[in-house]
Backbone as XML, in Angstrom:
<?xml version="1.0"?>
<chain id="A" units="angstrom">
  <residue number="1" name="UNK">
    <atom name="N" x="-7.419" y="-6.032" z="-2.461"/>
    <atom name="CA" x="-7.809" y="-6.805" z="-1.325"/>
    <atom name="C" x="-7.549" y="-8.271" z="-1.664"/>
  </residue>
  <residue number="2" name="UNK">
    <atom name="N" x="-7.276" y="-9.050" z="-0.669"/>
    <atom name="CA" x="-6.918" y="-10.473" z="-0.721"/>
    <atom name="C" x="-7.227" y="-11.299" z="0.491"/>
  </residue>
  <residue number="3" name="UNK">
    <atom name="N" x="-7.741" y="-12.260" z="-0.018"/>
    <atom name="CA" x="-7.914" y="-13.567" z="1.147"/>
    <atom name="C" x="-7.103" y="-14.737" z="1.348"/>
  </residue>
  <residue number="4" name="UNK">
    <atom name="N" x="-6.839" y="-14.432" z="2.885"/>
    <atom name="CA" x="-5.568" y="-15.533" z="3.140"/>
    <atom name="C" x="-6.139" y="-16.399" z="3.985"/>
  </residue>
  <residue number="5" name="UNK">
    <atom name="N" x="-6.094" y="-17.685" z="3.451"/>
    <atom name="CA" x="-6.562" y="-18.677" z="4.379"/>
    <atom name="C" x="-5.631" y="-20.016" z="4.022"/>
  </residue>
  <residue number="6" name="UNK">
    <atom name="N" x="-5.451" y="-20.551" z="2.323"/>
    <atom name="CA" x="-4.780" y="-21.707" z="2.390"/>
    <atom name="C" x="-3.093" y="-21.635" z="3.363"/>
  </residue>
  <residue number="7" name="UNK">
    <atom name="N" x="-2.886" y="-20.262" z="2.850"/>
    <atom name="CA" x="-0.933" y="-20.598" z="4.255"/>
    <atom name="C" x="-1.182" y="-20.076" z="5.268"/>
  </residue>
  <residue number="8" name="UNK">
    <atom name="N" x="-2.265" y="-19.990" z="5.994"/>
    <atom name="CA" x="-2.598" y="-19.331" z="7.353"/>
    <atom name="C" x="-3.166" y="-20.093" z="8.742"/>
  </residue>
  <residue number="9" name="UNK">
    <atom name="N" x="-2.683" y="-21.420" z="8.869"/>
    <atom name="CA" x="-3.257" y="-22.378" z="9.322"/>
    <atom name="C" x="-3.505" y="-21.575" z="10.665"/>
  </residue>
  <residue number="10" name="UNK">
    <atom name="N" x="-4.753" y="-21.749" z="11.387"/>
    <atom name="CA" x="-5.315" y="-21.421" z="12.323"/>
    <atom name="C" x="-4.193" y="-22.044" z="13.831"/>
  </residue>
  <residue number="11" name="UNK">
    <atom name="N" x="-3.847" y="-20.981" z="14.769"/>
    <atom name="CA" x="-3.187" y="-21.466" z="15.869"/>
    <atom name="C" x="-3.944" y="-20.872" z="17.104"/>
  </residue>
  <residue number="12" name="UNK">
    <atom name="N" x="-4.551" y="-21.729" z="18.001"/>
    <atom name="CA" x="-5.478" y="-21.489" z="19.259"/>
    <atom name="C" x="-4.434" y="-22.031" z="20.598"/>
  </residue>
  <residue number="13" name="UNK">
    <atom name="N" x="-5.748" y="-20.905" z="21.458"/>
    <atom name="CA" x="-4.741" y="-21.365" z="22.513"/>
    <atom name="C" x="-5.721" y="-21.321" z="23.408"/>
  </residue>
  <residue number="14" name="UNK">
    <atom name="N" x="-6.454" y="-22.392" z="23.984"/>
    <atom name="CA" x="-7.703" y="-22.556" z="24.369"/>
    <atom name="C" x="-9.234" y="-22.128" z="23.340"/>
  </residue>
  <residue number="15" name="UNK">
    <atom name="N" x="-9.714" y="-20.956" z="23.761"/>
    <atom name="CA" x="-10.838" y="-20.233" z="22.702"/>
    <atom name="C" x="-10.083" y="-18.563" z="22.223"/>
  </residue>
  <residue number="16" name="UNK">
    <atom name="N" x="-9.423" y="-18.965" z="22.417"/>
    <atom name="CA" x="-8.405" y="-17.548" z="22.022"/>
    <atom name="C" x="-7.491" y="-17.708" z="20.754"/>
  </residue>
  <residue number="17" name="UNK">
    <atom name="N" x="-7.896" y="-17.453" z="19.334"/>
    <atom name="CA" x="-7.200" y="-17.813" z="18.047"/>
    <atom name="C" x="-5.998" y="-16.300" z="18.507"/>
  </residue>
  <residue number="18" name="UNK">
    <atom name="N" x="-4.810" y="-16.925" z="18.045"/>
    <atom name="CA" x="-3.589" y="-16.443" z="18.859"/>
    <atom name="C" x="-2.863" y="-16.105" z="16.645"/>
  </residue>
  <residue number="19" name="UNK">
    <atom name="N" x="-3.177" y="-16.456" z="15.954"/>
    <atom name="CA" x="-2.708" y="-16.344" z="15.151"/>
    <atom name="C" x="-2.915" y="-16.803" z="13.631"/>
  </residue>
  <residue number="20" name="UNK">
    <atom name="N" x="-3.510" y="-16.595" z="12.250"/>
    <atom name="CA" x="-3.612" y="-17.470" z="11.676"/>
    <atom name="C" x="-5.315" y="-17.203" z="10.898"/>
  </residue>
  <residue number="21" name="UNK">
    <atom name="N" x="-6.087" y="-18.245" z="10.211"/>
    <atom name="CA" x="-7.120" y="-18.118" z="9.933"/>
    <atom name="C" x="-7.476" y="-17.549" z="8.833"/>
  </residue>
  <residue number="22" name="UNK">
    <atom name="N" x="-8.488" y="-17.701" z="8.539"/>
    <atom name="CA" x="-9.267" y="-16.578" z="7.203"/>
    <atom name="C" x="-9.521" y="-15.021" z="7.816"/>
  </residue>
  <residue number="23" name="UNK">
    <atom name="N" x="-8.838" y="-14.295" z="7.153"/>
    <atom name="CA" x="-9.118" y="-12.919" z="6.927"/>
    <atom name="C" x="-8.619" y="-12.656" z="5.450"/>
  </residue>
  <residue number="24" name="UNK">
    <atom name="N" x="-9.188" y="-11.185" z="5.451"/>
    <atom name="CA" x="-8.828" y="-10.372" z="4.602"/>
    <atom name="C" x="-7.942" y="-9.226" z="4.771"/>
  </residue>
  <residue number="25" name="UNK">
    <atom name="N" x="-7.417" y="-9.075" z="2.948"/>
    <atom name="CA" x="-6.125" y="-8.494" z="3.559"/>
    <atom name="C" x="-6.233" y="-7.504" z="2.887"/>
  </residue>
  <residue number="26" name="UNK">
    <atom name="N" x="-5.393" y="-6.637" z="2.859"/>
    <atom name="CA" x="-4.693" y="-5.255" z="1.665"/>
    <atom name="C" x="-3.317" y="-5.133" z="1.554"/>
  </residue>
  <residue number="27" name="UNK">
    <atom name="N" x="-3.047" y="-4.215" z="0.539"/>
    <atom name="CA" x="-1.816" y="-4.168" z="0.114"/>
    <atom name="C" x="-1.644" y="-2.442" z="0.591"/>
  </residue>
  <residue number="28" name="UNK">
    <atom name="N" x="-0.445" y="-2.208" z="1.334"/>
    <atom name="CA" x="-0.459" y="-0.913" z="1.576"/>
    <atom name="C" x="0.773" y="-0.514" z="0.494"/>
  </residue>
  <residue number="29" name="UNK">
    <atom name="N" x="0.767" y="0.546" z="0.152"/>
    <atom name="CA" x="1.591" y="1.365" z="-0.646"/>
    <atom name="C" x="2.193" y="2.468" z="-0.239"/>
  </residue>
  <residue number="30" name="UNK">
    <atom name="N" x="3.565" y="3.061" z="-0.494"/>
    <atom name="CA" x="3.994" y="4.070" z="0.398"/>
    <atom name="C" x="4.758" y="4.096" z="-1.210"/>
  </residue>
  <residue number="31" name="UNK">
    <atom name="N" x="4.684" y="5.891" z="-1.522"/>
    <atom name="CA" x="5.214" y="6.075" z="-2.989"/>
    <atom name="C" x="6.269" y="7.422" z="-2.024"/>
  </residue>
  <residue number="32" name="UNK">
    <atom name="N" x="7.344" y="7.704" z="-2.690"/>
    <atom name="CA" x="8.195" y="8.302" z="-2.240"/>
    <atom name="C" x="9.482" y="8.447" z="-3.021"/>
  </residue>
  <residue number="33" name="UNK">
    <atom name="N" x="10.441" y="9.734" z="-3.301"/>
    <atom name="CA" x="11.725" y="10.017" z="-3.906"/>
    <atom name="C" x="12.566" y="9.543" z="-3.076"/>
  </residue>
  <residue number="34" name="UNK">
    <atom name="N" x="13.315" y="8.666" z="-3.015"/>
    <atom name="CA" x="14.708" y="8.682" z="-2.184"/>
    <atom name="C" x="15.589" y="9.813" z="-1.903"/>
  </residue>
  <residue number="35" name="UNK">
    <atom name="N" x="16.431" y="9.486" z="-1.553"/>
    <atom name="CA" x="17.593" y="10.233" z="-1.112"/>
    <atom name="C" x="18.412" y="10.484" z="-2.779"/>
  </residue>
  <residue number="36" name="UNK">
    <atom name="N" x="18.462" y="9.229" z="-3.608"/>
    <atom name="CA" x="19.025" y="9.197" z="-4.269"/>
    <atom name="C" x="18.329" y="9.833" z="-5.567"/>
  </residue>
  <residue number="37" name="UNK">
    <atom name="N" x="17.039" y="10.263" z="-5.715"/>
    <atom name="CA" x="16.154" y="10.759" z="-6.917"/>
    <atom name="C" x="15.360" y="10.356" z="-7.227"/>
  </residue>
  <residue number="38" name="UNK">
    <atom name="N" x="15.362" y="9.304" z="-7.078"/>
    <atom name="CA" x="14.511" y="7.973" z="-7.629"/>
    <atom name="C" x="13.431" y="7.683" z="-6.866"/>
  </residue>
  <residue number="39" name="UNK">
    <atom name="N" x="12.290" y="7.634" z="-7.517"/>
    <atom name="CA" x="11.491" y="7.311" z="-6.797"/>
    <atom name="C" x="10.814" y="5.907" z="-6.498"/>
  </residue>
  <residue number="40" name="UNK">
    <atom name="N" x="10.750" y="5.516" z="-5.002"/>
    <atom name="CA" x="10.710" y="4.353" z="-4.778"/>
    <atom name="C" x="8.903" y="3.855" z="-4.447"/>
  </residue>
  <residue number="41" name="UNK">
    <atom name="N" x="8.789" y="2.541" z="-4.616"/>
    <atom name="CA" x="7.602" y="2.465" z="-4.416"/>
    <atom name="C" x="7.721" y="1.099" z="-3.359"/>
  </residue>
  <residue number="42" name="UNK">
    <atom name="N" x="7.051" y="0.858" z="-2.073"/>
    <atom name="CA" x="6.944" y="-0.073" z="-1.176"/>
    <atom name="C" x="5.841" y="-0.664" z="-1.747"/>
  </residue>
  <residue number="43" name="UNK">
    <atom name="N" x="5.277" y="-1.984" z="-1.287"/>
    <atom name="CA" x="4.125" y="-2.749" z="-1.454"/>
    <atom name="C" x="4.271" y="-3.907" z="0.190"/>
  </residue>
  <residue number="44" name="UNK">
    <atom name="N" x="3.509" y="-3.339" z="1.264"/>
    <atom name="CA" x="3.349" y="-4.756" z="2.136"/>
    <atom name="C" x="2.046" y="-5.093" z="2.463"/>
  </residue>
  <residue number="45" name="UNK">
    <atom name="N" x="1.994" y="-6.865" z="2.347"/>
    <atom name="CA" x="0.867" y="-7.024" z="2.510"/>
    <atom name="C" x="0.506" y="-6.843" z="4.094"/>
  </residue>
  <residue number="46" name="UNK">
    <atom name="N" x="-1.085" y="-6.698" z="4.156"/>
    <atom name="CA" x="-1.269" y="-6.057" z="5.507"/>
    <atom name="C" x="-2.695" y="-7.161" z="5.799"/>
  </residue>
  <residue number="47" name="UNK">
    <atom name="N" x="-2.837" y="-6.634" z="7.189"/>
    <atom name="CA" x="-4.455" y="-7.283" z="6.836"/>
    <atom name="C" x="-4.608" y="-6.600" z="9.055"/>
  </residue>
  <residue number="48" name="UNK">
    <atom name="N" x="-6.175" y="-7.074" z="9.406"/>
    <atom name="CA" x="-6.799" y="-6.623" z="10.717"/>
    <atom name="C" x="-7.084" y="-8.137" z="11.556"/>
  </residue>
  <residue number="49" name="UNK">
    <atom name="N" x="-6.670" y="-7.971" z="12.362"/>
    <atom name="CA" x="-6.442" y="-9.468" z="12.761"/>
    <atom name="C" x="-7.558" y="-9.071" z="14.055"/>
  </residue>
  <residue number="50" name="UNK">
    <atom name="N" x="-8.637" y="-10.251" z="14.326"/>
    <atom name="CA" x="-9.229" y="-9.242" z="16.084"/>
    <atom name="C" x="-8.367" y="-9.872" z="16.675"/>
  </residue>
  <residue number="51" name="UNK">
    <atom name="N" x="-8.144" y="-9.589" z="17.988"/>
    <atom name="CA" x="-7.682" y="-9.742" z="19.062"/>
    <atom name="C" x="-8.878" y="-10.575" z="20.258"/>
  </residue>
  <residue number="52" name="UNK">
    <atom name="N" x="-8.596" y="-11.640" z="20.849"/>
    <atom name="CA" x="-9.456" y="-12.199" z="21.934"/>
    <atom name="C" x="-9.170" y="-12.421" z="23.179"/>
  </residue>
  <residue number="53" name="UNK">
    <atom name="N" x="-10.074" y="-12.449" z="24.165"/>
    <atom name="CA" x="-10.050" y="-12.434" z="25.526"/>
    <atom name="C" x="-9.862" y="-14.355" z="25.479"/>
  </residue>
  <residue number="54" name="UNK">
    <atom name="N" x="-9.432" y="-14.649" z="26.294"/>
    <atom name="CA" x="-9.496" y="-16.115" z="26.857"/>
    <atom name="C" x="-10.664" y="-17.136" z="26.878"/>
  </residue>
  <residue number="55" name="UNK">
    <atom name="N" x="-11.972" y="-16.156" z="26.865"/>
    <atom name="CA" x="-13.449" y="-16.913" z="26.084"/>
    <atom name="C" x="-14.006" y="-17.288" z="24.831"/>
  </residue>
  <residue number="56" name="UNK">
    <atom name="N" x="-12.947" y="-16.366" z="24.267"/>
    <atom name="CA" x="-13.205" y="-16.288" z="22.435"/>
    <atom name="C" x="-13.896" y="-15.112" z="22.270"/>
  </residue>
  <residue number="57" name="UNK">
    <atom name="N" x="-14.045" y="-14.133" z="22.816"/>
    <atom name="CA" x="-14.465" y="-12.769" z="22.921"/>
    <atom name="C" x="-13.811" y="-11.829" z="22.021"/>
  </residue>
  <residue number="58" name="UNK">
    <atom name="N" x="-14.090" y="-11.608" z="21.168"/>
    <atom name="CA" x="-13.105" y="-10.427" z="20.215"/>
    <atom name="C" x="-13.296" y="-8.860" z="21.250"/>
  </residue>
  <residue number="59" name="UNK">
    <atom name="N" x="-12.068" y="-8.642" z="21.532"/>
    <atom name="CA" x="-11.858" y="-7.364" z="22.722"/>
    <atom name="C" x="-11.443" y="-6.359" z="21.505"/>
  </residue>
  <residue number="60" name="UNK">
    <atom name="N" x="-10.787" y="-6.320" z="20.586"/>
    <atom name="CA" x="-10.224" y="-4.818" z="19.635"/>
    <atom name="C" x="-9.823" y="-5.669" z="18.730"/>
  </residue>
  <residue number="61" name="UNK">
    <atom name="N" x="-8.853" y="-5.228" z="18.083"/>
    <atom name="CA" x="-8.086" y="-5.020" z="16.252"/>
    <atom name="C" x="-6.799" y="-4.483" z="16.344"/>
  </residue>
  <residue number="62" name="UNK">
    <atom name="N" x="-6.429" y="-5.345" z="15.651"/>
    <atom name="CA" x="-4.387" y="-5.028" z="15.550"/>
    <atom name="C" x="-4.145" y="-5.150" z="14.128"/>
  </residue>
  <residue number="63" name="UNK">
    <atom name="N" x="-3.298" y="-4.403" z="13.732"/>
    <atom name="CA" x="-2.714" y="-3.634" z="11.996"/>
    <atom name="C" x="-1.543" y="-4.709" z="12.425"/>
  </residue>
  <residue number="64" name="UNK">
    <atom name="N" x="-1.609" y="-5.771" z="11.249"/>
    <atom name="CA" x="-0.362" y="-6.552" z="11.242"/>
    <atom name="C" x="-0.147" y="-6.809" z="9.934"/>
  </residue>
  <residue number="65" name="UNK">
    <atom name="N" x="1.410" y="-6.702" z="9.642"/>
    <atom name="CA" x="2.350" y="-6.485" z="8.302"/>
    <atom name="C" x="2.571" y="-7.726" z="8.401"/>
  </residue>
  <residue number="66" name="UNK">
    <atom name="N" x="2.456" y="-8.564" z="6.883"/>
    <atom name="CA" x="3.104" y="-10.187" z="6.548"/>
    <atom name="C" x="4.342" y="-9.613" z="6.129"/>
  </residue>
  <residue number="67" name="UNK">
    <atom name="N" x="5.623" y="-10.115" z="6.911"/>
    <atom name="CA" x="7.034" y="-10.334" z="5.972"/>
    <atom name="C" x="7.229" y="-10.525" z="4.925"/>
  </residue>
  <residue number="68" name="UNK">
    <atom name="N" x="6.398" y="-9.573" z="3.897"/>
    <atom name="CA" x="6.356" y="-9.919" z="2.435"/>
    <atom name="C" x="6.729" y="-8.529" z="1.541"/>
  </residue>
  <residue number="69" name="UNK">
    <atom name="N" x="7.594" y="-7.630" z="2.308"/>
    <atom name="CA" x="7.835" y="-6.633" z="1.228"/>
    <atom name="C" x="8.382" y="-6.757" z="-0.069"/>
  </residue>
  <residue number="70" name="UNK">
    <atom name="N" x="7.462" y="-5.515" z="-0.678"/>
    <atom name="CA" x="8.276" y="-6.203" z="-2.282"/>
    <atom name="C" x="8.663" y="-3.906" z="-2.459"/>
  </residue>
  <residue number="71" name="UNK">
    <atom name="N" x="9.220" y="-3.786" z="-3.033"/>
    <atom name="CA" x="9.714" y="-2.220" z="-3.319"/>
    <atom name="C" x="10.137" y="-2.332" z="-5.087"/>
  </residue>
  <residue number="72" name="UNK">
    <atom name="N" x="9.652" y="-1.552" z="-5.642"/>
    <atom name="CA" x="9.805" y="-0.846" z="-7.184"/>
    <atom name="C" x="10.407" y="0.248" z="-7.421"/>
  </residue>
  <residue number="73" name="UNK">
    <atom name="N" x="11.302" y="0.368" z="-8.139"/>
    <atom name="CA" x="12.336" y="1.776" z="-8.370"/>
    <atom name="C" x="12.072" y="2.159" z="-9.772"/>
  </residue>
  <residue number="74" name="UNK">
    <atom name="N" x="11.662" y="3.759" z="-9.570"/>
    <atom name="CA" x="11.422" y="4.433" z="-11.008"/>
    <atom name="C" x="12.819" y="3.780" z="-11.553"/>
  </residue>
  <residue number="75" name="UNK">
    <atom name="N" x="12.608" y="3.683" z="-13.174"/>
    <atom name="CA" x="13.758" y="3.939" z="-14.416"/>
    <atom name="C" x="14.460" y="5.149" z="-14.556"/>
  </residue>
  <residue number="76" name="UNK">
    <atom name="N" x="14.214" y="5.963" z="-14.233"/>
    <atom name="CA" x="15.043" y="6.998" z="-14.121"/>
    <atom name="C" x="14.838" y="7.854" z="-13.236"/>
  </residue>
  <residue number="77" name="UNK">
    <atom name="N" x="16.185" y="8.781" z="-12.472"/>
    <atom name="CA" x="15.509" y="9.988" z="-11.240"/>
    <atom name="C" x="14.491" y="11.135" z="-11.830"/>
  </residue>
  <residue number="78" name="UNK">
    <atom name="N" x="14.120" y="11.548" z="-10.590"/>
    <atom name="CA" x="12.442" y="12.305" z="-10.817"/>
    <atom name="C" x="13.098" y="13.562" z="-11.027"/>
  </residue>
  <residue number="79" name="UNK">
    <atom name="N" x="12.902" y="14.791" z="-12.136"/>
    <atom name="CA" x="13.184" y="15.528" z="-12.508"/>
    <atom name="C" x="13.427" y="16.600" z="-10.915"/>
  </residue>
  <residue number="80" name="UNK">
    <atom name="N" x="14.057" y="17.811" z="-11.157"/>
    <atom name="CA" x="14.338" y="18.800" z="-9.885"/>
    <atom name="C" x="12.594" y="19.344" z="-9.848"/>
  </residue>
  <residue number="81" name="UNK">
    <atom name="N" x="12.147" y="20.126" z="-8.437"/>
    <atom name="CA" x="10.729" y="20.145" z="-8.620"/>
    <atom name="C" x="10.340" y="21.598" z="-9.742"/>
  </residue>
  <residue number="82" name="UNK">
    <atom name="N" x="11.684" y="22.560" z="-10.275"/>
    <atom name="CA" x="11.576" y="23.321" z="-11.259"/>
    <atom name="C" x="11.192" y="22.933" z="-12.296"/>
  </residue>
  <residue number="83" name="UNK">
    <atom name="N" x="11.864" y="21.984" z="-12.686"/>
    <atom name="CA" x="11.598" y="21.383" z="-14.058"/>
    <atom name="C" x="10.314" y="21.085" z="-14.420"/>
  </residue>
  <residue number="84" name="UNK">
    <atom name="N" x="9.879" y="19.951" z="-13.373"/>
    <atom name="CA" x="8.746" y="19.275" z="-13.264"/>
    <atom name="C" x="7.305" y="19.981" z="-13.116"/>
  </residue>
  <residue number="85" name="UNK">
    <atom name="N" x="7.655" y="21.500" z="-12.423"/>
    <atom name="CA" x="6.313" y="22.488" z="-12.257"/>
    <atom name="C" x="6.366" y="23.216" z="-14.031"/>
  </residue>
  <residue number="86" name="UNK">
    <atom name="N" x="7.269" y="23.235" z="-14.973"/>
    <atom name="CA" x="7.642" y="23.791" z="-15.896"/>
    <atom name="C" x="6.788" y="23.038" z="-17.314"/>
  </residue>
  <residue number="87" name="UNK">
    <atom name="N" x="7.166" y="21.492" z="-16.958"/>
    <atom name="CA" x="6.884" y="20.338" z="-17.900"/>
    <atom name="C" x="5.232" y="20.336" z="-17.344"/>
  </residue>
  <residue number="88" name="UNK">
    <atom name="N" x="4.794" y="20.573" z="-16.648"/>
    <atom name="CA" x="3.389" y="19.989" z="-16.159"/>
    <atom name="C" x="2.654" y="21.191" z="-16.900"/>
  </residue>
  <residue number="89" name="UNK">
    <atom name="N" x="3.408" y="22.434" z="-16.403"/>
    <atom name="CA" x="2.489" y="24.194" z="-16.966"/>
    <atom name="C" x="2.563" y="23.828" z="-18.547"/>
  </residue>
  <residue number="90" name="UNK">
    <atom name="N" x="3.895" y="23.215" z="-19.331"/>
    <atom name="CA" x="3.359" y="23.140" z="-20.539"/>
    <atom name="C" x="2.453" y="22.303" z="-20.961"/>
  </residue>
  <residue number="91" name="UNK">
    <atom name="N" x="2.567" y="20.793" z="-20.473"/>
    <atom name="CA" x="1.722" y="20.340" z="-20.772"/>
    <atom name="C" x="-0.041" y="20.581" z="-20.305"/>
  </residue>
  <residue number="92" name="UNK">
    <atom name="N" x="-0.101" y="21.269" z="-19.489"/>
    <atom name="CA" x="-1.239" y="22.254" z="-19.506"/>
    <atom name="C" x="-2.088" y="23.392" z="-20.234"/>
  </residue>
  <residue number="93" name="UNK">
    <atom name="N" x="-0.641" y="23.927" z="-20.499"/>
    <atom name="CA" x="-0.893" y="24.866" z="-21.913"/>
    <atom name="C" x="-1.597" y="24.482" z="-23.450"/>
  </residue>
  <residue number="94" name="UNK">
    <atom name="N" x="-0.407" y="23.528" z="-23.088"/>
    <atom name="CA" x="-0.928" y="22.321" z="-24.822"/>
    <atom name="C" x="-2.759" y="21.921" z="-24.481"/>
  </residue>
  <residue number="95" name="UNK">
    <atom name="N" x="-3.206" y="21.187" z="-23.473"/>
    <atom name="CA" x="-4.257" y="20.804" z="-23.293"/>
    <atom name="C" x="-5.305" y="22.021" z="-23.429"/>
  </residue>
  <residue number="96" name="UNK">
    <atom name="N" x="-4.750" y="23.347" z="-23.129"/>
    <atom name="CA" x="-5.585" y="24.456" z="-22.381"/>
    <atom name="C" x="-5.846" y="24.852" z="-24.800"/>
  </residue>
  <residue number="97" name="UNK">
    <atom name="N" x="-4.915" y="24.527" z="-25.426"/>
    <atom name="CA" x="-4.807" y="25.291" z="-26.628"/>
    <atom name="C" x="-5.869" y="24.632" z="-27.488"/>
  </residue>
  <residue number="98" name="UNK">
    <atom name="N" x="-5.590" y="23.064" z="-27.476"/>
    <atom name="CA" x="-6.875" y="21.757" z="-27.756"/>
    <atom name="C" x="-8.171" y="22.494" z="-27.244"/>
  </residue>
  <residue number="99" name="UNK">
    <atom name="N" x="-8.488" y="22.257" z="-26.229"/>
    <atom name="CA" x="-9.723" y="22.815" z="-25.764"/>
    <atom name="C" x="-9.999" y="23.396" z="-26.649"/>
  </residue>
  <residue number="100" name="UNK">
    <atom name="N" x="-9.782" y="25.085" z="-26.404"/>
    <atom name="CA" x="-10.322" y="25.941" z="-26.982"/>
    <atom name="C" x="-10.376" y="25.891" z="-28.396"/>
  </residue>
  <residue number="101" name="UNK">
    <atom name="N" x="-9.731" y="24.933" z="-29.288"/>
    <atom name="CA" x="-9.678" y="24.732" z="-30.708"/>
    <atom name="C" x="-10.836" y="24.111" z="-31.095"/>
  </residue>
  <residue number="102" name="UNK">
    <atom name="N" x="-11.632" y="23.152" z="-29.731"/>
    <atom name="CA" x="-12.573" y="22.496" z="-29.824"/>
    <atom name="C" x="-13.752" y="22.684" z="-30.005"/>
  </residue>
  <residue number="103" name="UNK">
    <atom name="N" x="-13.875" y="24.413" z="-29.372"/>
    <atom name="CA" x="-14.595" y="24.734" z="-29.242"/>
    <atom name="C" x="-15.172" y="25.960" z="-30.320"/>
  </residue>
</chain>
């Protein structure tokens, strides 16, 4: 979570703030394999802006994205999902062998 207020200069338009101000924000994340293997990671900042009637009346809430995407690409493509159900069962196994040694 983040607070944007110093680059958000407040813009009114009578008693109706039209844009701008102190709120709070979040970072949304969208994790996903491409086309190409790789798995990509989005980051945009987001935040809930109210919405006002012409009195200064907050009427609802609007989901608005700052032009600030940033995206991260795994180092290498994500194994086929065989492999990966294969590598996870062993490393399950290994954990499942610990345990019981523990005990």
């Amino acid at each position: 979570m983040y607070l944007a207020h110093l680059d958000a200069p407040e813009v009114w338009n009578g008693n109706q703030l039209v844009s701008g101000g102190k709120h709070y924000g979040h970072l949304e994340t969208n994790v996903f394999i491409d086309t190409d293997g790789y798995w990509k990671a989005t980051i945009d900042p987001a935040y809930v802006f109210p919405l006002m009637d012409a009195n200064g009346t907050i009427t609802g809430w609007e989901h608005r994205v700052y032009n600030d995407s940033v995206t991260l690409i795994g180092a290498q493509a994500v194994p086929e999902p065989s492999s990966l159900m294969l590598l996870t069962m062993g490393l399950m196994g290994v954990a499942a062998r610990k345990w019981r040694r523990r005990r």
